[in-house]
N, C-alpha and C positions, 0 to 999 in steps of 0.2 A: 498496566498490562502484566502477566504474570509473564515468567519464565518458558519462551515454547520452546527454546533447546533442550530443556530439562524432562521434554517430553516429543521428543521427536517430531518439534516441530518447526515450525517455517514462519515467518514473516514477509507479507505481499503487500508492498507498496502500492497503490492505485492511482495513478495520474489519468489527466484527459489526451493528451497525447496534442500537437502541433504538425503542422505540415514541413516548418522550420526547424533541423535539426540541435538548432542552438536552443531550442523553448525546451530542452528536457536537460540543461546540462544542469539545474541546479536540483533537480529528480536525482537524477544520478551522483548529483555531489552528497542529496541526504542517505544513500543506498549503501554510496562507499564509505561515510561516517556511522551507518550504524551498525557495518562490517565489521569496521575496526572497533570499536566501541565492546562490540558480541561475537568476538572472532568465531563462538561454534553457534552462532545461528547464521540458520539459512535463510537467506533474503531474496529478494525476486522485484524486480522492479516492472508493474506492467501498466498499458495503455487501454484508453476505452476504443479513440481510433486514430488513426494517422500515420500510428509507429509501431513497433514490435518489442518486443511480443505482446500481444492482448490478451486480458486476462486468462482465458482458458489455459492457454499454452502455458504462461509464467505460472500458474496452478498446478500443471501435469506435470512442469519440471522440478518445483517442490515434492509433489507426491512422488514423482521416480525418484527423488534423493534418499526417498524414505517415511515422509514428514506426515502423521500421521493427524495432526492440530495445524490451522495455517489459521493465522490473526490477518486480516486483509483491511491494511486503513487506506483508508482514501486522503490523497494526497492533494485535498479541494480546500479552500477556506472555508467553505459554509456548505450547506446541504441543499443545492437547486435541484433542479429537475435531473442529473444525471445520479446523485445521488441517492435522492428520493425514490425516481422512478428506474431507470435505465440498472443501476447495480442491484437491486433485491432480483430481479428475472436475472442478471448474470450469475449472483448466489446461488439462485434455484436448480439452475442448469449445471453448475458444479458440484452441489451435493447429487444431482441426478448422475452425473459422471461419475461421483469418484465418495461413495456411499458408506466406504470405511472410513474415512475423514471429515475429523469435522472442522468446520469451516466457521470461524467468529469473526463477526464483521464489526468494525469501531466507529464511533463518530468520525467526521471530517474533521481532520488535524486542526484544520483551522479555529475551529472550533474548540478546542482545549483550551483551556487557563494559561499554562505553559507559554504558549504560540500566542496566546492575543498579548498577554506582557511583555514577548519578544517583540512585535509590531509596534506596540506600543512606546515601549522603551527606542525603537529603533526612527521611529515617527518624533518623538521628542527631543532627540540626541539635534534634529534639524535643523531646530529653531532656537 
């Protein structure tokens, strides 16, 4: 992923969101690590449902910061159906919103190289 600070831009995290407020503290643990990490990018932590803010919102709050690029990764292991289906129609309705911004959507984290040797490694440490 390139640099979107260096272009007035935002990073939007994309969870599914829980009814249990505990299901989003390790969301929030990767938001505030990659705060710290990118002290001048803007980060945004959102949900599809359950919790707040949903993606529109966490979108409009990047764009009022400024943020004129917003990379939006989905914070899923793999690409099911909310991926697949449910996020391309929430893209659409974002650029329909907000049409001086563009909006680059990433594979499902899970899905990187990265992330499955982290699993992996962390699945083998077990036994």
């Amino acid at each position: 992923m390139s640099d979107p600070s260096s272009h007035g831009g935002g990073l939007l995290l994309f969870a599914h969101g829980a009814r249990d407020p505990r299901w989003a503290e390790p969301f929030e643990a990767v938001a505030a690590r990659v705060r710290a990490q990118r002290p001048g990018l803007r980060v945004q932590l959102a949900y599809l449902e359950f919790m707040q803010p949903e993606l529109p919102a966490a979108a409009a709050a990047l764009v009022a910061a400024g943020c004129r690029r917003i990379d939006v990764l989905p914070l899923f292991l793999g690409a099911g159906g909310h991926v697949r289906k449910d996020l391309p129609a929430l893209m659409e309705r974002l650029q329909a919103e907000h049409a001086g911004v563009q909006f680059r959507l990433h594979a499902a984290v899970g899905e990187m190289p990265d992330v499955i040797d982290a699993m992996a490694a962390a699945a083998a440490r077990l036994a």
